[in-house]
N, C-alpha and C positions, 0 to 999 in steps of 0.2 A: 460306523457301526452297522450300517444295513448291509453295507461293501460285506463286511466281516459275517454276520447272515446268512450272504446269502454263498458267498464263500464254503462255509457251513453244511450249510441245504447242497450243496454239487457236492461234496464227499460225500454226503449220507447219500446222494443219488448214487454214485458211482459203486460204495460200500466202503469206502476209503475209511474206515468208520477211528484210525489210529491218527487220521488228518483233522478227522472232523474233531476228537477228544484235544487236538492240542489247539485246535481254533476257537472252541471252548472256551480254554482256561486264558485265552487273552482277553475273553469278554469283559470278566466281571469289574475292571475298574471302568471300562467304556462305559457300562450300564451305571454304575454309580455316579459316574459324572453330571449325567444328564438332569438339566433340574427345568423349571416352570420357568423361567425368563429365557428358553431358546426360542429359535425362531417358530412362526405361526404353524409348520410343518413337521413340526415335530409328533402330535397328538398323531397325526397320519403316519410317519415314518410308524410310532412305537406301534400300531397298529398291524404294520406291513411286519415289523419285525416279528410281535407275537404268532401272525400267521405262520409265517418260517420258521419259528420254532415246533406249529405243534405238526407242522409236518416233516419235520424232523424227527420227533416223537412216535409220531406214524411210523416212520418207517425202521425205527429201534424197535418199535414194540412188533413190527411183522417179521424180524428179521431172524429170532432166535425159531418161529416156525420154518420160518423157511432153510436155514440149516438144517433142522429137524428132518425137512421132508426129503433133503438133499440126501445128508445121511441114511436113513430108509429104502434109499434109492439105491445107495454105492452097496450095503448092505446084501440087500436081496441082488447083486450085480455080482455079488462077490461068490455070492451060494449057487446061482448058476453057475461059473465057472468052476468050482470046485464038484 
């Protein structure tokens, strides 16, 4: 589960972000499995994982700016040439 994480977290670094949506969707029985009699390192894994996730979030939520500014860019790139 944290393998799968942080697997996760490298596409969203990269922008792989069609990698990261199908690494996703294998999550959610992993996460349901998980119950209160695993081992004592668990409370720390879910820990480490929520971290992974919200920076994963982070960088979904900068991402459609940064398009934005990309485009703006190619834009005003285009109207010089013409």
């Amino acid at each position: 589960m944290f393998e799968l994480s942080q697997e996760i977290e490298q596409a969203a670094e990269i922008g792989d972000w069609v990698m990261a949506a199908r690494l996703v969707e294998v999550r959610p029985p992993l996460l349901m499995s998980i119950n209160g009699e695993q081992a004592s390192a668990s409370p720390v894994l879910i820990a480490q994982i929520r971290a992974i996730n919200h920076i994963i979030m982070e960088k979904a939520r900068s991402r459609p700016v940064a398009l934005y500014r990309d485009w703006l860019t190619a834009v005003a790139d285009v109207g010089v040439v013409d």
